[in-house]
VEXDREN-2710 file (C-alpha; in Angstrom, 1 decimal):
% VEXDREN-2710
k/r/px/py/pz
1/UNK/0.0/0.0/0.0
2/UNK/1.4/3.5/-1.2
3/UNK/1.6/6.1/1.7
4/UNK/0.4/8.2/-0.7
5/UNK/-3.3/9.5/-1.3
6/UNK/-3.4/11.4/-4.5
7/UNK/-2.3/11.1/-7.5
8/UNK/-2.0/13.3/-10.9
9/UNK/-2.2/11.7/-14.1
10/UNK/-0.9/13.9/-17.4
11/UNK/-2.5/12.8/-20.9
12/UNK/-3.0/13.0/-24.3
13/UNK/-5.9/14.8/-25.9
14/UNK/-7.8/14.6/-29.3
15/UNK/-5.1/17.2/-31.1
16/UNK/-2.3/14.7/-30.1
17/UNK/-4.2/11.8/-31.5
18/UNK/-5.3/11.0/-27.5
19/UNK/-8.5/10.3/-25.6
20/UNK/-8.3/11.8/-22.5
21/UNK/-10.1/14.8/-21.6
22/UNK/-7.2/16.5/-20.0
23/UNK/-5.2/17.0/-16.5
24/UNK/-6.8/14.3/-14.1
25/UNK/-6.9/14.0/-10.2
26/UNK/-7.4/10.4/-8.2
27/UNK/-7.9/10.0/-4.9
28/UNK/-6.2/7.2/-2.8
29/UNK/-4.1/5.4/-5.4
30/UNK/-4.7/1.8/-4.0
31/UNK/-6.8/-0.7/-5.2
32/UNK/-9.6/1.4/-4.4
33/UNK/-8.3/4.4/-6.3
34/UNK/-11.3/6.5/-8.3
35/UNK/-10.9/9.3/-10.6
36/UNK/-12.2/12.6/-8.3
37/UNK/-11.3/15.8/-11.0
38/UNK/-10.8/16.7/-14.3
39/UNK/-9.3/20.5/-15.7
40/UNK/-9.7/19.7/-19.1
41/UNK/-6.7/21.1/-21.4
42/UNK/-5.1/20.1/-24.6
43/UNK/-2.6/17.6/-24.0
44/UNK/-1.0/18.4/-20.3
45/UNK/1.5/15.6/-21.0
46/UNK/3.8/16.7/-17.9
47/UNK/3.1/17.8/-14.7
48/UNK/5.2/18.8/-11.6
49/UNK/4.2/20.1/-7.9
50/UNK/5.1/22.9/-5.7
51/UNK/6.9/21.8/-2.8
52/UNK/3.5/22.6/-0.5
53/UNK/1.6/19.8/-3.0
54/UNK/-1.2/21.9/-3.3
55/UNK/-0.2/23.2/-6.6
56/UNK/0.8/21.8/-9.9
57/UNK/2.3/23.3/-13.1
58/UNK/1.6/22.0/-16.4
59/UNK/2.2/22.7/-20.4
60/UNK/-1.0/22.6/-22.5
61/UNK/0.3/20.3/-26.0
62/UNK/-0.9/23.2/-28.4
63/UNK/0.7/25.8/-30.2
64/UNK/0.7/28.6/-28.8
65/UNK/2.0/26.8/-25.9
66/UNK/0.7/28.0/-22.3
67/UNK/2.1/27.0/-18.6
68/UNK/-0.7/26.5/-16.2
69/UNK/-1.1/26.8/-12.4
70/UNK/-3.9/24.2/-10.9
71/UNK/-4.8/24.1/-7.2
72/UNK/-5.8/20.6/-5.8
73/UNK/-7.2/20.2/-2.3
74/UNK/-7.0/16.9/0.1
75/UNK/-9.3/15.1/-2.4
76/UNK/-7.5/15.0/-5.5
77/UNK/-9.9/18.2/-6.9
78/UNK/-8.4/20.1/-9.6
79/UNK/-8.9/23.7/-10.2
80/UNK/-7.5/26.1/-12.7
81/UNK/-5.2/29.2/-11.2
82/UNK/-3.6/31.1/-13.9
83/UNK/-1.6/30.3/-17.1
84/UNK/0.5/32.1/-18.9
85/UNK/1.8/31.7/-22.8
86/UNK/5.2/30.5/-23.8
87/UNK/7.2/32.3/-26.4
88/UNK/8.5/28.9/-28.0
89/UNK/5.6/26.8/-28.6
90/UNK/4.9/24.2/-26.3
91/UNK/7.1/22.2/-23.6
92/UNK/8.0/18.4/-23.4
93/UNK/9.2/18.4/-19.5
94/UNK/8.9/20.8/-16.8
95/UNK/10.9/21.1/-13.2
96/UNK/10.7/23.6/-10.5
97/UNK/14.2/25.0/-9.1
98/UNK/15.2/24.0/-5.6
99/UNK/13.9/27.0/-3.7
100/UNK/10.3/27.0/-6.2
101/UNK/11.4/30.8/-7.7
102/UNK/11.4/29.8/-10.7
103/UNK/9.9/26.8/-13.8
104/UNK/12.0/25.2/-16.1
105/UNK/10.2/24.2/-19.5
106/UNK/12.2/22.0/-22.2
107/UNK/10.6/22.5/-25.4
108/UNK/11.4/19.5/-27.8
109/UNK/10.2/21.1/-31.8
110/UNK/12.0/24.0/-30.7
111/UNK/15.6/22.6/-29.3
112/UNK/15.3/25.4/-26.1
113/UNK/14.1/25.9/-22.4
114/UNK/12.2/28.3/-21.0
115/UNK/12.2/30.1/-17.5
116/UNK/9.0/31.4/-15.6
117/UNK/8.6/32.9/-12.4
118/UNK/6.5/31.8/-9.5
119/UNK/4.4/34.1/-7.9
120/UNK/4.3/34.4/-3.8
121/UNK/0.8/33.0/-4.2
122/UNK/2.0/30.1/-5.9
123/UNK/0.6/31.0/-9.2
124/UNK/2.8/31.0/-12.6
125/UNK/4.0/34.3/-13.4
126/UNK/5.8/35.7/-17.2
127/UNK/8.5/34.2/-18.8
128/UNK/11.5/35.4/-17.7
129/UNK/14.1/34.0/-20.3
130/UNK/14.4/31.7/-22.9
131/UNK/18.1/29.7/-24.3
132/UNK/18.0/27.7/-27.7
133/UNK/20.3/25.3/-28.3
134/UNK/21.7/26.5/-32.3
135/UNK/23.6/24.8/-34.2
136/UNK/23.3/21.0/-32.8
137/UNK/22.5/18.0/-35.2
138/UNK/23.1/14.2/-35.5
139/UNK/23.0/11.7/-38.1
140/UNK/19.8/10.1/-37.6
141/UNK/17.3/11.5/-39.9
142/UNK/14.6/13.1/-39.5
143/UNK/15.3/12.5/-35.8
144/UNK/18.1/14.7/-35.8
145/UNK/18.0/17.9/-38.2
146/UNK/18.3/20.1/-35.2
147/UNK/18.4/20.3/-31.1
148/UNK/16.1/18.6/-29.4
149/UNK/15.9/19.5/-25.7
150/UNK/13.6/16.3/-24.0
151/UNK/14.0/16.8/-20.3
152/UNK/15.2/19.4/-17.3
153/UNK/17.1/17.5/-14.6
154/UNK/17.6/20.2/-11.6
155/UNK/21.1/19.9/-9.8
156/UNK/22.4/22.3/-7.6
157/UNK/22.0/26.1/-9.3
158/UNK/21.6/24.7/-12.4
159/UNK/19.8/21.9/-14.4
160/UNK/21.2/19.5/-17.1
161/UNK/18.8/19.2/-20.5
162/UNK/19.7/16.1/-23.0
163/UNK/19.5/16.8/-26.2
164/UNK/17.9/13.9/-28.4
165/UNK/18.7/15.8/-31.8
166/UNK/22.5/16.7/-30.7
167/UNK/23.7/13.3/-29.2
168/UNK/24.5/15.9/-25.9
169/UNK/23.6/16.8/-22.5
170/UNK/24.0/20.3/-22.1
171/UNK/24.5/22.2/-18.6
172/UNK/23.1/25.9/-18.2
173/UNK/23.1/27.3/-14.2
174/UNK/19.8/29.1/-13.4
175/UNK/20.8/33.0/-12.2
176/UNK/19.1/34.7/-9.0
177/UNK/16.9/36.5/-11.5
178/UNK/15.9/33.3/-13.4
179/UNK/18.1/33.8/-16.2
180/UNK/20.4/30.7/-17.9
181/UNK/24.1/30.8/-17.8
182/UNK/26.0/28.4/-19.5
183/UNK/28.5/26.9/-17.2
184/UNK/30.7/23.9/-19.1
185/UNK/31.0/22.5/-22.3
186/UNK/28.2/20.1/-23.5
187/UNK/28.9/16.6/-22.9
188/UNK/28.7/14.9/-26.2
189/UNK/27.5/11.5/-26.3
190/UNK/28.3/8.8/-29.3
191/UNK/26.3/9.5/-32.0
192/UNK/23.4/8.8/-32.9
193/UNK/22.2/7.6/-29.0
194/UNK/20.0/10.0/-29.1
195/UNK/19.7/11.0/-25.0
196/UNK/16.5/11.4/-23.8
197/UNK/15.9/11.7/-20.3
198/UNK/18.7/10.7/-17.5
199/UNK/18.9/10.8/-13.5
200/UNK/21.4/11.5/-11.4
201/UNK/22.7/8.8/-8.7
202/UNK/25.3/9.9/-6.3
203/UNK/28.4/10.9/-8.5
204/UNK/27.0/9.1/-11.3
205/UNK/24.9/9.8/-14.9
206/UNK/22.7/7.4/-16.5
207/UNK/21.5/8.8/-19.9
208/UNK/18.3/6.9/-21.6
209/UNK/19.1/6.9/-25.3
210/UNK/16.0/6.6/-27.5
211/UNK/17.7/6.3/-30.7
212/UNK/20.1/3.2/-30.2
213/UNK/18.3/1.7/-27.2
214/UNK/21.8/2.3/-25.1
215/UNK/22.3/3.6/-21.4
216/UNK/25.2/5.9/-21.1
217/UNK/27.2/5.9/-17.5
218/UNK/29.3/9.2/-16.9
219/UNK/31.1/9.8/-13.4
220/UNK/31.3/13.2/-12.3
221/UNK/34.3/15.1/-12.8
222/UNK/34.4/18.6/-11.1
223/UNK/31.3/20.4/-13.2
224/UNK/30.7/17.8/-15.5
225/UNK/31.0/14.2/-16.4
226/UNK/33.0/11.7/-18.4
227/UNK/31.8/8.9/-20.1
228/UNK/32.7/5.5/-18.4
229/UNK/30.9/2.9/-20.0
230/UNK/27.7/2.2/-22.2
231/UNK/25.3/-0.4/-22.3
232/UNK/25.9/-1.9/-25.9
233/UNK/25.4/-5.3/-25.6
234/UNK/23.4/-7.2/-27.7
235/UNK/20.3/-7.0/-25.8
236/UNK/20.7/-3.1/-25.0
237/UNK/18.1/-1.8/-22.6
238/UNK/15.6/-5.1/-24.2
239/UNK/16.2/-8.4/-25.0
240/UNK/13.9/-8.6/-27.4
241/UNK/14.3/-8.4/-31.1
242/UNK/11.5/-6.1/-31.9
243/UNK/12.0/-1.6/-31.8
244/UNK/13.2/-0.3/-28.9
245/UNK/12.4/3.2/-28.1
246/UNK/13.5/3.7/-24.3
247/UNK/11.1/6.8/-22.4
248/UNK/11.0/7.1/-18.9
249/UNK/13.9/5.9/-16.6
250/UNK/14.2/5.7/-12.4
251/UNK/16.0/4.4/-9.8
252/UNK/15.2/2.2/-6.9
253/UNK/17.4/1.9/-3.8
254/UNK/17.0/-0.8/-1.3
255/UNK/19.1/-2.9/0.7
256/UNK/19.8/-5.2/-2.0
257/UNK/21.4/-1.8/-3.6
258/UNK/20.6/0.1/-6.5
259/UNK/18.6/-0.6/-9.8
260/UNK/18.2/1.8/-13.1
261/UNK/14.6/1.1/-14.5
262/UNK/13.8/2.0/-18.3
263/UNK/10.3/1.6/-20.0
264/UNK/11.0/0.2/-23.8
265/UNK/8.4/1.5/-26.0
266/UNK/7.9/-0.5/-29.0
267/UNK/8.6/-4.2/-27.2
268/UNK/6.4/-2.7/-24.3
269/UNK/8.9/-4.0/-21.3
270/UNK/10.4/-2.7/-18.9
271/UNK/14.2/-3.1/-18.4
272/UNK/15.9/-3.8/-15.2
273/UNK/19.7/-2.9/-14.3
274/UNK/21.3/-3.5/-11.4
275/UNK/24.1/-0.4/-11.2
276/UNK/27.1/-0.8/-9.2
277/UNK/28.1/2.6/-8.1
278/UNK/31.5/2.3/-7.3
279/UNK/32.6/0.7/-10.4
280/UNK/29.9/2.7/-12.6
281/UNK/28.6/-0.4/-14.3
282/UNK/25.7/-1.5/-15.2
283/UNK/24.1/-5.5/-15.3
284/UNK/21.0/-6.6/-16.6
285/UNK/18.6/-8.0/-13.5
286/UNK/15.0/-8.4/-15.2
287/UNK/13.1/-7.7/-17.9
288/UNK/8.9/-7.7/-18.1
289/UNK/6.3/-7.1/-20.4
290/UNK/4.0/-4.2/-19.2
291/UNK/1.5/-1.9/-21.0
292/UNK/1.7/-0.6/-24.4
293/UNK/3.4/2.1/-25.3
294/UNK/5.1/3.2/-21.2
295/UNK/6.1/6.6/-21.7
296/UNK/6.4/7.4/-18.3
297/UNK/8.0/5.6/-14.8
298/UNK/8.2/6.5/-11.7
299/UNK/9.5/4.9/-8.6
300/UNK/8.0/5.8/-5.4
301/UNK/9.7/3.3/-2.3
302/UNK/9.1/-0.5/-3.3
303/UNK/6.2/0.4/-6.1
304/UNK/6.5/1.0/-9.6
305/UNK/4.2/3.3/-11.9
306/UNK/4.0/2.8/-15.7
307/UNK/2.0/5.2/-17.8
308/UNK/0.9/2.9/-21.0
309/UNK/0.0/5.3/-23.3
310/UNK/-1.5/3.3/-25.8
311/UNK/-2.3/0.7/-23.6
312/UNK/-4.0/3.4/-22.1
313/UNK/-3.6/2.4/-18.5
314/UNK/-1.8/2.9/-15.2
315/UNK/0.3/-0.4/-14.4
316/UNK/2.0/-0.8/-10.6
317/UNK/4.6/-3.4/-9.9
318/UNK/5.9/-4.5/-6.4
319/UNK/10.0/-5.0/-5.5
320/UNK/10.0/-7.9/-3.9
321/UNK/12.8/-7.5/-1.2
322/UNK/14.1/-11.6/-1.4
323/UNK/14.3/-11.9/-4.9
324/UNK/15.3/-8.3/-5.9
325/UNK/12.4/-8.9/-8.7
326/UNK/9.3/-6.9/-10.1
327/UNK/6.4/-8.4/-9.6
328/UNK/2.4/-7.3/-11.3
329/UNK/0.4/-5.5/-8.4
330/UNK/-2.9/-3.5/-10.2
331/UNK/-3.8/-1.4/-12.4
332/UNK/-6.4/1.4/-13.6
333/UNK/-7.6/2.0/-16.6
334/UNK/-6.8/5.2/-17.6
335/UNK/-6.9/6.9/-21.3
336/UNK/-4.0/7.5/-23.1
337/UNK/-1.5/8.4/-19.7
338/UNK/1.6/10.1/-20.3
339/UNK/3.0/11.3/-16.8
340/UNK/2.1/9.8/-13.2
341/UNK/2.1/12.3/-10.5
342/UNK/1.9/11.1/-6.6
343/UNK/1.7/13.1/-3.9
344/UNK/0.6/13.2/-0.1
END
């Protein structure tokens, strides 16, 4: 049983080929979870809280693009705040800087990030800058004409973005104002991987690569880090011999010690790693079939979300502590998810 009893569900809508009707709230996210709200929006595909959980930001999917501010209460109810539009069409992945000041949007079609302020009443304020990534291509086509900023990963005063269309994972700080700063030197992955959205475990990088199925390990090294292996085995982050489009990725930590989880769109599985931190390697634990289409995981303690987009339904898996494997718990039916949300 999660200790937590709401939970915020992103989707897609009719303009992005969806059927949801737009940002949803549940209450109690057990077995007995029930849809409770509904703000309807064109495709709110990500969502992140303010650290009081009582409000959430999100990016309509439709040009113009617009941030919005949502309230929710104790049961899971949803209601608009503000929004305000976004000079660089609309954003793939949002994050919130350590002290709340300030948003950070990625926008994918337009290889850039964004910066918005946050009001003292919690509600999302201007833009306050914008960076584009110029000049950055790969040699996957169409994939990689241009930049293609997929995720904001917050650490420290600054965030790290990978770049899908650049085969990089660029570093800008975030300024007391709200403004970007570039700090190092991109680090350029092999091409054609194709990073799309990483995480950060103790002095290590693990980069999901959509566009060759690969994880990248880098080991930090004063402000940045350096490559120290790759996953480029036969099997990559699937066994199976079908596409492999790797999404979401998350780490679990238990006594047993650390795993990197990645959802394989296209096989529909979910890959299991068991990373060893000290030598910055990484060794395939478990694999197992899951919804179709998971583009997004979280991992919240010993339970695992999926968001099947195309299976169009919310899939949880339990760690079980003597085998170190995943094992099926429930799941909700849920139309076309694309980001799970839990909070307390």
């Amino acid at each position: 049983m999660s200790k937590h009893s709401r939970m915020v569900v992103g989707a897609y809508t009719s303009e992005s080929n969806g059927t949801a009707a737009g940002l949803t709230g549940w209450q109690s996210p057990s077995d007995g979870a029930h849809q409770q709200s509904v703000v309807e929006l064109p495709s709110p595909s990500w969502v992140v809280a303010h650290p009081s959980q009582d409000t959430l930001y999100t990016a309509a999917g439709k040009e113009p693009g617009r941030i919005h501010a949502i309230g929710i209460d104790a049961e899971a109810n949803l209601t608009e705040l503000n929004s305000t539009e976004m000079t660089n069409g609309s954003a793939t992945h949002l994050a919130l800087t350590p002290d709340a000041r300030f948003l950070v949007s990625a926008h994918y079609g337009h290889g850039s990030v964004a910066s918005f302020a946050i009001n003292s009443d919690q509600s999302i304020g201007e833009q306050v800058d914008q960076y584009t990534f110029r000049n950055w291509s790969g040699p996957v086509f169409p994939r990689q004409t241009q930049a293609h900023a997929h995720q904001i990963v917050m650490d420290g005063d600054g965030c790290w973005i990978p770049n899908l269309g650049g085969d990089a994972v660029h570093r800008l700080g975030i300024d007391h104002d709200g403004h970007f700063l570039s700090q190092v030197a991109p680090i350029r992955l092999p091409a054609g991987t194709g990073p799309r959205h990483l995480v950060l475990v103790e002095d290590l990088m693990v980069v999901a690569c959509e566009l060759s199925a690969q994880l990248w390990v880098g080991r930090r090294q004063g402000d940045t880090y350096d490559e120290v292996g790759i996953v480029a085995s036969t099997f990559r982050t699937s066994t199976e011999d079908r596409p492999i489009h790797p999404s979401g990725i998350g780490v679990h930590v238990c006594e047993r010690g650390t795993q990197v989880l990645v959802a394989n769109r296209g096989c529909d599985t979910i890959g299991v790693f068991n990373l060893d931190i000290s030598s910055a390697t990484l060794d395939f634990a478990q694999e197992f079939v899951t919804t179709a289409w998971p583009r997004d995981l979280k991992v919240y303690g010993d339970r695992l979300w999926i968001a099947g987009q195309t299976g169009n339904q919310l899939a949880t898996y339990l760690h079980d502590p003597v085998t170190g494997q995943w094992q099926p718990d429930f799941a909700y039916d849920a139309p076309s998810p694309s980001c799970i949300l839990l909070l307390r």
